[in-house]
C-alpha positions as YAML, in Angstrom:
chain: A
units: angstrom
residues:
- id: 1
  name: UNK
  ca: [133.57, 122.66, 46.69]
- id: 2
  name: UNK
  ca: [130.96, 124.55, 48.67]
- id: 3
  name: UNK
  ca: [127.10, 123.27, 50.09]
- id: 4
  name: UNK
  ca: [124.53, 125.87, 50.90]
- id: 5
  name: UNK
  ca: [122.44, 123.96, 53.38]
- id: 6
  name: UNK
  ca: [119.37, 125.37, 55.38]
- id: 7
  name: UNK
  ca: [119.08, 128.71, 53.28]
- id: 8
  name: UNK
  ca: [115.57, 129.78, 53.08]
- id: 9
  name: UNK
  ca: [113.50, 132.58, 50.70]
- id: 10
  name: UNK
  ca: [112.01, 134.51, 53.48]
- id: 11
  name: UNK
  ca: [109.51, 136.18, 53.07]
- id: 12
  name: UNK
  ca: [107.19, 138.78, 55.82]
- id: 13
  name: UNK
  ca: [103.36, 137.81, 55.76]
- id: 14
  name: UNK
  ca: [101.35, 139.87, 58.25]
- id: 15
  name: UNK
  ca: [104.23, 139.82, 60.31]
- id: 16
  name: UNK
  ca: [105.32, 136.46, 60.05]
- id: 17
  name: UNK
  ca: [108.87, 135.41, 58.44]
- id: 18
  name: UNK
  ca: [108.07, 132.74, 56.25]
- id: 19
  name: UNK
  ca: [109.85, 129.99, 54.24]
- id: 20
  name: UNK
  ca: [108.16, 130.90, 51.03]
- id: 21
  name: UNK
  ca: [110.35, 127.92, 49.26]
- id: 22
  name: UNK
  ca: [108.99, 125.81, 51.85]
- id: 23
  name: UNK
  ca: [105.84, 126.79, 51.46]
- id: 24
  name: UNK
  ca: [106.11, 125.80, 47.31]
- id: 25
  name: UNK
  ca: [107.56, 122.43, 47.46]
- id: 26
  name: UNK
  ca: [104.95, 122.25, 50.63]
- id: 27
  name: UNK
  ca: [101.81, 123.57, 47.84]
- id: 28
  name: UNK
  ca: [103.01, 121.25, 45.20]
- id: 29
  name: UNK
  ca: [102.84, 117.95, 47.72]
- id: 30
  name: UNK
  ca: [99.54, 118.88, 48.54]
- id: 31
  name: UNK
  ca: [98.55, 119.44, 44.63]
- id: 32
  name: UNK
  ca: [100.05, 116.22, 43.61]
- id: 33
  name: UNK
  ca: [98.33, 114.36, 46.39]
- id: 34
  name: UNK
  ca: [94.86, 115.93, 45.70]
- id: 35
  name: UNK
  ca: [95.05, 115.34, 41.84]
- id: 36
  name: UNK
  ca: [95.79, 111.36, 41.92]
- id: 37
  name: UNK
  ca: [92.78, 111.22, 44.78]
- id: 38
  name: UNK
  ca: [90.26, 113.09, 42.33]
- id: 39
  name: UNK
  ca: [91.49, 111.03, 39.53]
- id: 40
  name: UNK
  ca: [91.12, 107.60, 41.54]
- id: 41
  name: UNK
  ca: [87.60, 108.59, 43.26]
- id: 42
  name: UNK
  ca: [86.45, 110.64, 40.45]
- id: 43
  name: UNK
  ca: [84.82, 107.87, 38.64]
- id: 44
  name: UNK
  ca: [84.96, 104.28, 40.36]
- id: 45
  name: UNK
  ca: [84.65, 101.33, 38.35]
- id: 46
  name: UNK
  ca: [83.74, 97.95, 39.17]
- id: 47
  name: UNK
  ca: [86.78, 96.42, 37.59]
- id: 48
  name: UNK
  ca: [89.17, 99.19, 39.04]
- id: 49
  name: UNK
  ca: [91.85, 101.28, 37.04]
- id: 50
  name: UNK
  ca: [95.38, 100.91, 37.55]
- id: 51
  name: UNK
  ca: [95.29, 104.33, 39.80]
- id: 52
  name: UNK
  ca: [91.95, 103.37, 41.61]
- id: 53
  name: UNK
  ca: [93.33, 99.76, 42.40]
- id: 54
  name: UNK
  ca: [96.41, 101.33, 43.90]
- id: 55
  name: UNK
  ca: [94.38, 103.60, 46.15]
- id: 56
  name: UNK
  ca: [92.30, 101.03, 47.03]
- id: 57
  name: UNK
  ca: [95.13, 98.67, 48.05]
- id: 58
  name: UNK
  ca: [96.81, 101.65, 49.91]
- id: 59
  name: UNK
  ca: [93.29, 102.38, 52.14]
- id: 60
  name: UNK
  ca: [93.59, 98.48, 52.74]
- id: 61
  name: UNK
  ca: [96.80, 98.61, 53.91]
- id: 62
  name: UNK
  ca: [95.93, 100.97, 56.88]
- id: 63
  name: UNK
  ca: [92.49, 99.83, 57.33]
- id: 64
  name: UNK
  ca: [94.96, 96.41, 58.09]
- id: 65
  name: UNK
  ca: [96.75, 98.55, 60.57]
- id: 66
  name: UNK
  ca: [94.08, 99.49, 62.59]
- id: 67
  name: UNK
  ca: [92.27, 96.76, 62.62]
- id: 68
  name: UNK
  ca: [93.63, 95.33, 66.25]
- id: 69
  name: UNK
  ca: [91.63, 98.77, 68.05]
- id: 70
  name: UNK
  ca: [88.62, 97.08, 66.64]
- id: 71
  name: UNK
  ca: [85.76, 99.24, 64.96]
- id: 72
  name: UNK
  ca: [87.14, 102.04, 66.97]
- id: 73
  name: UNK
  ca: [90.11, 101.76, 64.48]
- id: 74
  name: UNK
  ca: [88.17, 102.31, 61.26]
- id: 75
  name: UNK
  ca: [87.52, 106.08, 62.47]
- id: 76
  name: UNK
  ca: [91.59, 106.57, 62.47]
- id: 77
  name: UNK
  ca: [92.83, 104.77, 59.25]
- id: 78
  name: UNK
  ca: [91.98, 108.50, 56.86]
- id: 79
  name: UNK
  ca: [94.41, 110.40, 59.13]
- id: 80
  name: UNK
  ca: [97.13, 107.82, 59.64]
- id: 81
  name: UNK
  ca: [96.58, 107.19, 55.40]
- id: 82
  name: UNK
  ca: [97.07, 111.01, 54.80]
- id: 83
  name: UNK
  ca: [99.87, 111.34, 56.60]
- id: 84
  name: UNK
  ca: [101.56, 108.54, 55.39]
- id: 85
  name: UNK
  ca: [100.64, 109.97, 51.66]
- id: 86
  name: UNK
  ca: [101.67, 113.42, 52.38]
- id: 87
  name: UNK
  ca: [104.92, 112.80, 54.45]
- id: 88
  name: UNK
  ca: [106.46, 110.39, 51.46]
- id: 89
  name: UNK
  ca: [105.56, 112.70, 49.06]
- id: 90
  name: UNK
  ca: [107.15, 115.71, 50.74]
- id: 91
  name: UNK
  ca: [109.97, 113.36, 50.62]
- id: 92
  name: UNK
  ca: [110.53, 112.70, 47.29]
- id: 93
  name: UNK
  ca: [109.95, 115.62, 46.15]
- id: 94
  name: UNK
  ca: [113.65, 116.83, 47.20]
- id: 95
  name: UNK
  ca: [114.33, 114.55, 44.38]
- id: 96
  name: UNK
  ca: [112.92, 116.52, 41.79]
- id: 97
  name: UNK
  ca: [116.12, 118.42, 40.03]
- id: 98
  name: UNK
  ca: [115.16, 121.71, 41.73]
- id: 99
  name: UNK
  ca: [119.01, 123.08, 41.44]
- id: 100
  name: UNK
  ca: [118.52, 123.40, 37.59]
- id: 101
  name: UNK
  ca: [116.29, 126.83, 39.02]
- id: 102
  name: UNK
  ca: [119.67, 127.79, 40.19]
- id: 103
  name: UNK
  ca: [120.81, 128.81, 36.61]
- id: 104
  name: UNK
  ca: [117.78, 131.36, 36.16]
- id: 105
  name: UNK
  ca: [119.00, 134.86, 37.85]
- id: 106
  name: UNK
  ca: [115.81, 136.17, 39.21]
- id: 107
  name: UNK
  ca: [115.18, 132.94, 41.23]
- id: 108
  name: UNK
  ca: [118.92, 132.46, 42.25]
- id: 109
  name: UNK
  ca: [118.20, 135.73, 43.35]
- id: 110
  name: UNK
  ca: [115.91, 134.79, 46.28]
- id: 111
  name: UNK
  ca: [118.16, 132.71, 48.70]
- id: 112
  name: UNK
  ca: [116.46, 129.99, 48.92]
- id: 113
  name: UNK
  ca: [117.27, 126.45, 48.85]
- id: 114
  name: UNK
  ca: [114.21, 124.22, 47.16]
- id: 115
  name: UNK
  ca: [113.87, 120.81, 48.86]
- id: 116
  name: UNK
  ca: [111.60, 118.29, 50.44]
- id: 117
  name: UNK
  ca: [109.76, 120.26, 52.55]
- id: 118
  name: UNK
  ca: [110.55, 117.76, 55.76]
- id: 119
  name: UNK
  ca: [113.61, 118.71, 55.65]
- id: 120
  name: UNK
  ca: [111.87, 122.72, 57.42]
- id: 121
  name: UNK
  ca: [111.71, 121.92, 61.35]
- id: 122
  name: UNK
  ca: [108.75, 123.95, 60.87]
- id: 123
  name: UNK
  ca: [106.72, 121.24, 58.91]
- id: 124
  name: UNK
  ca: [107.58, 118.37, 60.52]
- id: 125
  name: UNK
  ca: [106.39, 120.14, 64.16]
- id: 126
  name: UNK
  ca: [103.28, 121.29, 63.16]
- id: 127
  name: UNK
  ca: [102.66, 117.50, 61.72]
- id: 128
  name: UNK
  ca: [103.85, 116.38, 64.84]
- id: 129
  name: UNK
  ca: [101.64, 118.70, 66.80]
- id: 130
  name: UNK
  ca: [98.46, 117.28, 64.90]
- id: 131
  name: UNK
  ca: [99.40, 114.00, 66.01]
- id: 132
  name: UNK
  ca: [99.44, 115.26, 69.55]
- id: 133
  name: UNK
  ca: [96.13, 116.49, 69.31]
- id: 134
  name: UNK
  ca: [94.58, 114.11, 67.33]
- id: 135
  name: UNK
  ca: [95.39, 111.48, 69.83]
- id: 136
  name: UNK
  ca: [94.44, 113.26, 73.32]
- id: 137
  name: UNK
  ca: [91.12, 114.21, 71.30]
- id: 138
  name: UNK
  ca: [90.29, 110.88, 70.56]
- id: 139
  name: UNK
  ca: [91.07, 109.21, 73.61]
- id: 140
  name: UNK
  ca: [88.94, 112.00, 75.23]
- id: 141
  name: UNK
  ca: [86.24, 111.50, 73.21]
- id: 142
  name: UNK
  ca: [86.09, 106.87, 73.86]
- id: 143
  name: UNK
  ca: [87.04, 107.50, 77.54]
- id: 144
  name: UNK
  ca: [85.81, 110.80, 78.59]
- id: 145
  name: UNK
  ca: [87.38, 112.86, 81.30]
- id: 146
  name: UNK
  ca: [88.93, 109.79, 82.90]
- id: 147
  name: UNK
  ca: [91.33, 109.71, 80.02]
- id: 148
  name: UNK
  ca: [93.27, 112.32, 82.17]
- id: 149
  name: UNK
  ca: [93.71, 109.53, 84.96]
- id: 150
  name: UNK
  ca: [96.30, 107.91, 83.33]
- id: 151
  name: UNK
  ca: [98.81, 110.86, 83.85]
- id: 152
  name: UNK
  ca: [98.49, 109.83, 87.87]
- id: 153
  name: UNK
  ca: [99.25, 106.82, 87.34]
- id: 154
  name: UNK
  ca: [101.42, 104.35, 88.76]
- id: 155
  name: UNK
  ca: [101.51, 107.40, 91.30]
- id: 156
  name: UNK
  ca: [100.11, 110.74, 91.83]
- id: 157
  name: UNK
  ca: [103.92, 112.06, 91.85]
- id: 158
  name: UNK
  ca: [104.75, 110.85, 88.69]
- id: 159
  name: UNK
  ca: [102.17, 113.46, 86.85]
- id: 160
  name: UNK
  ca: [104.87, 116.09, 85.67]
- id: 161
  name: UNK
  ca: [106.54, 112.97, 84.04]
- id: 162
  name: UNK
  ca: [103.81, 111.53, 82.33]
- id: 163
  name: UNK
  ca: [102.39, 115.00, 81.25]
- id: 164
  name: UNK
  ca: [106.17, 115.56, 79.95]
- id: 165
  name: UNK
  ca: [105.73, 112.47, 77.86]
- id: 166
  name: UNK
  ca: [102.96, 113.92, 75.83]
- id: 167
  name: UNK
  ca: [105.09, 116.67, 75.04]
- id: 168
  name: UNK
  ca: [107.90, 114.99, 74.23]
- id: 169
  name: UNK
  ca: [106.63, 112.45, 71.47]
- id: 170
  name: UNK
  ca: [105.63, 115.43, 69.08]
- id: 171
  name: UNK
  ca: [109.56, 116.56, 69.93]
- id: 172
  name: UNK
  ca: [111.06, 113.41, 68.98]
- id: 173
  name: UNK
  ca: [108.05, 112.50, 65.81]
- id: 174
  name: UNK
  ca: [109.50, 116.10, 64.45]
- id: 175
  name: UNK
  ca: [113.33, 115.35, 65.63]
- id: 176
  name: UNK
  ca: [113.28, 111.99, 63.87]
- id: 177
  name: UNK
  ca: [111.32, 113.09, 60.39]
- id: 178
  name: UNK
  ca: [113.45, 116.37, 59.91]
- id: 179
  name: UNK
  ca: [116.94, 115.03, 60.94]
- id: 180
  name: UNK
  ca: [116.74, 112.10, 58.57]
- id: 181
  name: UNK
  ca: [115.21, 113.86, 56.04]
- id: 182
  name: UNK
  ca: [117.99, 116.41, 55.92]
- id: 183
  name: UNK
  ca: [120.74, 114.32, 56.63]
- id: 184
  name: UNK
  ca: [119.86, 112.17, 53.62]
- id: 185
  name: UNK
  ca: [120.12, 115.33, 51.49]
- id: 186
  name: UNK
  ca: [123.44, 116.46, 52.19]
- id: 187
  name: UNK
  ca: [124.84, 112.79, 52.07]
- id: 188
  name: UNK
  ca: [123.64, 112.93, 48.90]
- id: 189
  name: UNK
  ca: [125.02, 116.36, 48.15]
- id: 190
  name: UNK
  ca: [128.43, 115.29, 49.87]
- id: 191
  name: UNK
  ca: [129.02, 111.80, 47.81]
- id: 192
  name: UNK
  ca: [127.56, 114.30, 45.01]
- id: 193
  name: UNK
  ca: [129.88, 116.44, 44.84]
- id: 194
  name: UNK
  ca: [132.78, 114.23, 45.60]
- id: 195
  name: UNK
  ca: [131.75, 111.58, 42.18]
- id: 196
  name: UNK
  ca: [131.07, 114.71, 40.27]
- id: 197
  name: UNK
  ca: [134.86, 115.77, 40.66]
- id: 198
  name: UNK
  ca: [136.55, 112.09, 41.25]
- id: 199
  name: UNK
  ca: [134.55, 110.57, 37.81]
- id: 200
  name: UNK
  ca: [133.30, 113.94, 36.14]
- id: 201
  name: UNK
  ca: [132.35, 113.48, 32.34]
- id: 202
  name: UNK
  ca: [136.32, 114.28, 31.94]
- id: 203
  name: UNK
  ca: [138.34, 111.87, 33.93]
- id: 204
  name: UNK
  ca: [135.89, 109.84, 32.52]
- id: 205
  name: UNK
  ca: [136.49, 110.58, 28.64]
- id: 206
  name: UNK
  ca: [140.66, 110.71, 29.20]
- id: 207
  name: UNK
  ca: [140.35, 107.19, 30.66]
- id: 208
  name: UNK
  ca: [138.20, 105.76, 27.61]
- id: 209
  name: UNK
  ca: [140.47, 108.30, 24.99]
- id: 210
  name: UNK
  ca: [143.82, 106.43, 26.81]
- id: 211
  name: UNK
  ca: [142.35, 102.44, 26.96]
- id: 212
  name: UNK
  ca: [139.78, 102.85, 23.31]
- id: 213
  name: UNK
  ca: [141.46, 105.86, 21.87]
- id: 214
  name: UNK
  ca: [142.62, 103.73, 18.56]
- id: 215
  name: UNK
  ca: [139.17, 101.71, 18.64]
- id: 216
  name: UNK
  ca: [136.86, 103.80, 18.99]
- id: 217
  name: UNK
  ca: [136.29, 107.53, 17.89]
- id: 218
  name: UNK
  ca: [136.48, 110.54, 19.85]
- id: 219
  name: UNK
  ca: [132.98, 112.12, 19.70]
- id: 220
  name: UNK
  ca: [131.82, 108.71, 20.15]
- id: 221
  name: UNK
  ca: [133.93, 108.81, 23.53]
- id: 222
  name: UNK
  ca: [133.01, 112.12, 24.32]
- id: 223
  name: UNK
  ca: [129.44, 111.12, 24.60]
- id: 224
  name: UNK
  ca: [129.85, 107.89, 26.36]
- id: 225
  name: UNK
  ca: [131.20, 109.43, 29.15]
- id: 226
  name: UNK
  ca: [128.66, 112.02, 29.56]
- id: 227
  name: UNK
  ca: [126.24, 109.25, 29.73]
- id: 228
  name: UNK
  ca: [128.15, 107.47, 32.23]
- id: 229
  name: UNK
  ca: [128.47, 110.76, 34.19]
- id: 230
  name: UNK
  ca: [124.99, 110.92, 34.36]
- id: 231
  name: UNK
  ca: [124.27, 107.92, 36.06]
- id: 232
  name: UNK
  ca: [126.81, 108.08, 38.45]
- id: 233
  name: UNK
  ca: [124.66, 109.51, 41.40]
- id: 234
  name: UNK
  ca: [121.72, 106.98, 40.53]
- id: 235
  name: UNK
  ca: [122.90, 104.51, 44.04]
- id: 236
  name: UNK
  ca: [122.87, 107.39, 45.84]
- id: 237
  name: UNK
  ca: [119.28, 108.66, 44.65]
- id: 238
  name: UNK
  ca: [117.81, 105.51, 45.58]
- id: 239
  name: UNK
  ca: [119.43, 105.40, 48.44]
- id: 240
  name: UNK
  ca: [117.59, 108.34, 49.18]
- id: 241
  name: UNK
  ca: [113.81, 107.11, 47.75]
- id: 242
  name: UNK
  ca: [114.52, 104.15, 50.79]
- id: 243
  name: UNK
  ca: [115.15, 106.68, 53.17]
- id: 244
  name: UNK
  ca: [111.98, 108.51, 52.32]
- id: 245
  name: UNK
  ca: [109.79, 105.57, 52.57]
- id: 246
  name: UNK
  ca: [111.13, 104.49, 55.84]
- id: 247
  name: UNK
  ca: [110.69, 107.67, 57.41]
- id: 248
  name: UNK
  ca: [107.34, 107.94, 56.42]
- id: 249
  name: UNK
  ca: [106.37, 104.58, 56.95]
- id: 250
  name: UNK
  ca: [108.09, 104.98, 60.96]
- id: 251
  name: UNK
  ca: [106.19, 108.47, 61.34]
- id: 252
  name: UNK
  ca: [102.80, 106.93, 60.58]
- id: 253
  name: UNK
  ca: [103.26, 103.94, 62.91]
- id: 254
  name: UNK
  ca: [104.58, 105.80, 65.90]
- id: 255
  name: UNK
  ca: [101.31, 108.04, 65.33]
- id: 256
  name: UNK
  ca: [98.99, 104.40, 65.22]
- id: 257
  name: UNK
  ca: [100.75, 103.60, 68.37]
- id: 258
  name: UNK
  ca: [100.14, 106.55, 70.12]
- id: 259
  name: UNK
  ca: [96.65, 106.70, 68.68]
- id: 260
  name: UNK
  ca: [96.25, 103.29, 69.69]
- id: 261
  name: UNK
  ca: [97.46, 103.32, 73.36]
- id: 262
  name: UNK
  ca: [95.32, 106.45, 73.70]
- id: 263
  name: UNK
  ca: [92.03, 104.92, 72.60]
- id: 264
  name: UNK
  ca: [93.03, 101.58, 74.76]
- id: 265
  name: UNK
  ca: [90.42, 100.27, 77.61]
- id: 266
  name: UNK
  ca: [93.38, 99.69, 79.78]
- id: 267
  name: UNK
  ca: [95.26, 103.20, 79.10]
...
């Protein structure tokens, strides 16, 4: 049994490599995002649709979660609502059945390995790196320059350490979104793989041809077991629809808190 993890369609852009696959799944997240907006805010109703009344639930979910930084708060619930929206969308999208492209010639072709695209260090940094300066930006803009004093602060010596700490929480926002998001692919892959040739559609139809052989008929049997087949990496799949919701869920409330502590009288 072999995995191809990692592989990427690379592709030269004005001198650039880049992830073209990536880049796809990364076009198609923002598409799918942009469409259900337009449809819930393209005509608002008093007595709201089912897709408006779900939007409008989800904007008072974060307008709930910045509601301790006062009216202050109300200016940051759009960016911590996008990301949420975009970052468990990328997500699921890995789930889409993407390895059905592999059986088309031209696209095997290319190399690349379509996924969520959170699972490319190179997405998760730059939404990391947003974060960072979203944050410092705000907190410059309630406190002013003195926003800066808090990196000499308990003592002037510990400045390299607290400017370090800036730094690092983009490093470890990225770390954490890509590692799990990966991880949670090949697990799935890896159990995969291992049901498909423990209980393939096979061992599956000689065990109910040996125990219903004289019951029931063959074709009958033949079909039951592809059915059975099929759902044997459901657990697994929703395993992975948990994982994607808790990792976007963590990502957006790390980013409150830093947003939050930045904005802060006493930071």
């Amino acid at each position: 049994m072999e995995f191809h993890i990692g592989k990427h369609w690379v592709v030269n852009l004005f001198g650039l490599d880049v992830h073209m696959d990536t880049l796809i799944t990364l076009w198609i997240t923002m598409a799918i995002i942009i469409f259900f907006a337009a449809l819930a805010v393209g005509k608002i109703n008093l007595v709201p649709t089912k897709i408006q009344a779900v939007f409008e639930n989800i904007v008072t979910i974060f307008s709930s979660l910045t509601k301790p930084m006062g009216e202050e708060g109300k200016k940051h619930t759009p960016i911590l609502m996008t990301l949420f929206l975009f970052i468990i969308t990328a997500n699921l999208i890995g789930q889409l059945p993407w390895k059905i492209l592999n059986f088309f010639p031209h696209v095997k072709a290319l190399h690349g390995e379509f996924a969520s695209p959170t699972n490319d260090i190179n997405v998760t940094g730059a939404l990391a790196i947003i974060v960072l300066f979203y944050y410092i930006i705000s907190g410059v803009k309630v406190k002013g320059i003195s926003y800066f004093k808090h990196y000499f602060q308990p003592i002037w010596f510990m400045t390299p350490f607290n400017i370090l700490e800036d730094f690092v929480r983009p490093l470890t926002l990225a770390l954490r979104l890509f590692a799990n998001i990966l991880a949670g692919e090949i697990l799935i892959m890896v159990l995969g793989g291992l049901i498909a040739s423990l209980l393939s559609p096979e061992s599956i139809s000689a065990f109910c041809q040996n125990t219903f052989g004289s019951i029931l008929p063959s074709g009958f049997i033949y079909n039951l077991s592809l059915f059975l087949g099929s759902l044997l990496p459901l657990p697994i799949m929703f395993f992975e629809l948990f994982v994607a919701f808790v990792q976007a869920l963590v990502f957006t409330l790390l980013a409150n808190a830093y947003i939050s502590g930045a904005v802060a009288k006493h930071h």
